[in-house]
N, C-alpha and C positions, 0 to 999 in steps of 0.2 A: 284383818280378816273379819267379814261380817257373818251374823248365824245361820243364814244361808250357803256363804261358804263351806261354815265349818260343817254344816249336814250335810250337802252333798259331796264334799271334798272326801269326807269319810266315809260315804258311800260309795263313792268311788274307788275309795282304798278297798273297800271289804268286797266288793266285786273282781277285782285285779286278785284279790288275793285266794279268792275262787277259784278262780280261773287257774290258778299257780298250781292249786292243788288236783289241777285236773277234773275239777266240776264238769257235770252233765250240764249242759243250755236245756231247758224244760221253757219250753211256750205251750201256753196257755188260753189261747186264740181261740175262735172257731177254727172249725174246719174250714169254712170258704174263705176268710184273713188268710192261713196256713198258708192253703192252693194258690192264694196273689201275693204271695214272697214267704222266704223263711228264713234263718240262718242254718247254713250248707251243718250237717249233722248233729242238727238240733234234734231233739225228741219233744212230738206235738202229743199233750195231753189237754183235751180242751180241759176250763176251769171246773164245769158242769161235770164231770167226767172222774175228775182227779179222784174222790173219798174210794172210788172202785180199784184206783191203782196203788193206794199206799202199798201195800205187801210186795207188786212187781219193783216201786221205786227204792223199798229198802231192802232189797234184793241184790241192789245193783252197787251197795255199798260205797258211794261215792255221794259227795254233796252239792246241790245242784244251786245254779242261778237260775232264774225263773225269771220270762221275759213276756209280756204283751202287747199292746198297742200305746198307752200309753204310760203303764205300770199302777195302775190301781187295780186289776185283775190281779197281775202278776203279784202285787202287794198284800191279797188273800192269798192265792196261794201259797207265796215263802212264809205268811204266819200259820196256814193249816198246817204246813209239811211238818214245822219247827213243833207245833203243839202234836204232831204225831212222830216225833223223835226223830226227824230227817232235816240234817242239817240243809239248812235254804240261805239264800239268799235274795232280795226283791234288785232283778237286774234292770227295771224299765222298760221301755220302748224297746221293741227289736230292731229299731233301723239304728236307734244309738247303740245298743250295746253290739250288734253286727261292725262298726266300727273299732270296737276295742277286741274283738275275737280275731 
């Protein structure tokens, strides 16, 4: 197994294991990405956006995957969530993790 494996392979784990526990999908897209696909009962927060809704998202007491275009968005947002005590995860691409939901 190469070190490429081993970080996404565990990435992968920690995603699936989100999901187990009944994670929110949080995309982080514009709004006009949003409007040209989504995954079916996601919750769109654009990235620009998010610092406004930490109180509604820890609210919802559930720990989210966090998905974008290609996951470097989505890759700040699961470290802002986590530095604001909201357990995250960074799920990538929406068209890949739409496959694993």
């Amino acid at each position: 197994m190469g070190l490429l494996d081993f970080i996404f392979g565990t990435k992968k784990r920690q995603v699936e294991e989100f999901l187990e526990k009944d994670a929110v999908i949080l995309d982080v897209r514009t709004q006009r990405e949003w409007d040209n696909g989504h995954i079916e009962n996601s919750k769109h927060i654009p990235l620009d956006d998010l610092k406004n809704h930490v109180d509604e998202l820890k609210q919802m007491n559930k720990p989210f995957v966090v998905c974008c275009a290609s996951g470097v968005r989505s890759a700040k947002a699961a470290k802002f969530l986590n530095l604001n005590n909201i357990e995250a995860t960074n799920g990538g691409g929406w068209l890949s993790l739409q496959k694993k939901v």
